[in-house]
C-alpha positions in Angstrom: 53.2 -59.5 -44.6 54.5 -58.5 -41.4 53.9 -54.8 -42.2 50.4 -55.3 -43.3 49.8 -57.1 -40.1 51.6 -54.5 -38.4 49.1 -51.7 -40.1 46.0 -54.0 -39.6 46.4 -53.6 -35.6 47.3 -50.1 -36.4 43.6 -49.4 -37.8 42.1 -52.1 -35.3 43.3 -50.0 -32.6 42.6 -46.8 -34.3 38.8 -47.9 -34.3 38.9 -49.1 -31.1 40.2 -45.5 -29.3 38.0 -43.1 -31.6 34.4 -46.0 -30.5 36.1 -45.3 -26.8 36.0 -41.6 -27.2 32.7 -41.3 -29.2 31.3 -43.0 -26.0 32.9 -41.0 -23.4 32.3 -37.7 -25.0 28.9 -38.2 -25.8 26.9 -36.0 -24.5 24.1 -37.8 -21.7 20.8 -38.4 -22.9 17.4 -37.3 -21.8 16.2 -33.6 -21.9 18.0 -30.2 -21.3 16.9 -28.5 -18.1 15.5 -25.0 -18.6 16.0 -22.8 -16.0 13.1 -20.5 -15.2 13.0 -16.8 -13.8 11.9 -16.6 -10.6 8.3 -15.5 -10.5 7.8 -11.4 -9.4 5.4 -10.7 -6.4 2.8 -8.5 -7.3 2.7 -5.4 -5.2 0.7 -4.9 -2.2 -1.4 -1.8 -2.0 -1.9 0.3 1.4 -4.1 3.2 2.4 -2.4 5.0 5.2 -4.3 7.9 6.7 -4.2 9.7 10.4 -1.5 11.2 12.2 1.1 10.8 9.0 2.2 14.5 6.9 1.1 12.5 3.3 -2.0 10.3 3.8 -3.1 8.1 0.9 -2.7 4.8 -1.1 1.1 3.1 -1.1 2.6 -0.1 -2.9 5.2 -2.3 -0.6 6.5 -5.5 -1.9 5.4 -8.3 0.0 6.9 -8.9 3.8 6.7 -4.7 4.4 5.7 -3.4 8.0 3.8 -1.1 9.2 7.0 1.1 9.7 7.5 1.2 6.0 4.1 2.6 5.3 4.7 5.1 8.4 8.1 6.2 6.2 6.6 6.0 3.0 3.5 8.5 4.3 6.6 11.4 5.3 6.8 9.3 8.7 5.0 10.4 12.1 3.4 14.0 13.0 4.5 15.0 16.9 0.4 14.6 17.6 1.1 10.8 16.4 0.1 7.7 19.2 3.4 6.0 18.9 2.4 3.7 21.6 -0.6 2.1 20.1 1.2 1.1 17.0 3.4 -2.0 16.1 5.9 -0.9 13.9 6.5 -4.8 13.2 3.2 -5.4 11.6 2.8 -7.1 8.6 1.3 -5.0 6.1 -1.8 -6.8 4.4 -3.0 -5.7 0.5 -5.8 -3.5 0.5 -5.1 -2.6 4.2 -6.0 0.6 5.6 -3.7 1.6 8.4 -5.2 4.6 10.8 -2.1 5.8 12.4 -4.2 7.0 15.5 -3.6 10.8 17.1 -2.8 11.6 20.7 -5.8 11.9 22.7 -7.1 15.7 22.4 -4.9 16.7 19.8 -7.4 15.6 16.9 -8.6 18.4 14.8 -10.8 19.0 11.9 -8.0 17.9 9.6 -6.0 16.1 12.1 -3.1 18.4 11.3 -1.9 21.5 11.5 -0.5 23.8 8.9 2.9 23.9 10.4 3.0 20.2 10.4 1.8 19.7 6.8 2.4 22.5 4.6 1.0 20.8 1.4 -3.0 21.0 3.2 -4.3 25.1 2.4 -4.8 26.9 5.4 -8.5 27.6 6.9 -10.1 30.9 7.4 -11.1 29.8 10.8 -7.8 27.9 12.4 -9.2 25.5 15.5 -8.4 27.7 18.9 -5.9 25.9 20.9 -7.8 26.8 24.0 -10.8 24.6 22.8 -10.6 21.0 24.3 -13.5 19.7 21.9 -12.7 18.3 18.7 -14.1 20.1 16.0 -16.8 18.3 13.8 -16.3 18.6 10.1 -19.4 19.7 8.1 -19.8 17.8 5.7 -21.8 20.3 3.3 -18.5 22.5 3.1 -15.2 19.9 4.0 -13.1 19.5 1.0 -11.9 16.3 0.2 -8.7 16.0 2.4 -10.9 16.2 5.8 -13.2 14.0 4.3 -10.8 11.4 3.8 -9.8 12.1 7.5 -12.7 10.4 8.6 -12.6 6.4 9.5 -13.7 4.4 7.1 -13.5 7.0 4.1 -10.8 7.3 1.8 -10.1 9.7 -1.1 -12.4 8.1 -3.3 -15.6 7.7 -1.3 -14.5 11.2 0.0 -14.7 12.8 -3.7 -18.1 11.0 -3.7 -18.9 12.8 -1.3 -17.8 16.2 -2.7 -19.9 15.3 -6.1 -22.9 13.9 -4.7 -23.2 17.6 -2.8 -22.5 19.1 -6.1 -25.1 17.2 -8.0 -27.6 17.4 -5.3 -27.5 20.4 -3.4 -26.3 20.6 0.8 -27.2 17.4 2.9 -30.3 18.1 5.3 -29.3 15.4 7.7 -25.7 13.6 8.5 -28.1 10.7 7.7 -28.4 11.9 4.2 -24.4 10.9 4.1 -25.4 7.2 3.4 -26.7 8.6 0.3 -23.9 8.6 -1.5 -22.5 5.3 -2.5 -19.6 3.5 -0.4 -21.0 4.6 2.9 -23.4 2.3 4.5 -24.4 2.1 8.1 -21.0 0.4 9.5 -19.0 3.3 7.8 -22.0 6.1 9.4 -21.6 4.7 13.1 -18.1 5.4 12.7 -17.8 9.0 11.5 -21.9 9.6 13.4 -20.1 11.9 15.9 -17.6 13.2 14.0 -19.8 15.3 10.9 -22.3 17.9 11.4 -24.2 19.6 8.9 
């Protein structure tokens, strides 16, 4: 009797430990947290032109500087205006930054040929004697010094090209605001700098 007894709390206890351990090594209750990925920034997209070897449109990630774009263009040309540019800048999507030229040292393409090899050479190079800048005509520029301008980039600048195709020279540098993408805020700008 006394062994039965003995096996009785044997079992009793047994029970006891393995409902103590079910409880402490349940697992807690409520819902498993899922970690997400962090979301991805979509790139920003820049349109650097002026005094840079390699204008034209850039991505950045969000948070880049103007001095990215500068590097991202093949950095500054020696006719660059450093000091009317802040490096620091915030670059904004669907920017345009005009990296602006030294005063008298704008030319027809802003550049020479030493400075960026990858634009072909003219038959007529601008004389170094003349003080003037040289107006670009638009019923012969190719599409590199008519993205030059302010306010026209390579798109509206190959509008440009096949509108003159399609249509014969321009009379006028009125007849500019033909073609579509440059209205009268975009013709005040570049007014003085086209000739026919």
């Amino acid at each position: 009797m006394k062994n039965v007894l003995t096996v009785l709390i044997g079992v009793i206890a047994g029970f006891a430990l393995a409902g103590v351990l079910f409880f402490v090594a349940r697992a807690p209750a409520g819902e498993a947290i899922v970690l997400q990925p962090a979301p991805t920034k979509s790139p920003i997209a820049v349109h650097v032109i002026g005094a840079v070897p390699r204008p034209g449109l850039y991505e950045f990630v969000e948070g880049a500087r103007v001095q990215d774009a500068i590097d991202a263009a093949g950095g500054l040309l020696s006719s660059a205006n450093v000091d009317s540019i802040n490096l620091a800048a915030l670059l904004e999507d669907g920017q345009q930054l005009n990296i602006p030229y030294k005063a008298g040292e704008e030319s027809t393409q802003g550049l020479s040929t030493a400075e960026s090899p990858i634009l072909p050479t003219e038959a007529s190079p601008t004389n170094s004697g003349n003080e003037s800048t040289e107006l670009i005509n638009i019923n012969t520029a190719t599409v590199e010094e008519l993205d030059s301008l302010p306010g026209i980039g390579p798109t509206i600048a190959q509008r440009i090209v096949a509108y003159r195709n399609e249509n014969g020279p321009f009379n006028t540098i009125e007849d500019i605001q033909n073609v579509s993408g440059v209205g009268p805020s975009t013709f005040e700008e570049i007014k003085d700098l086209i000739t026919v």
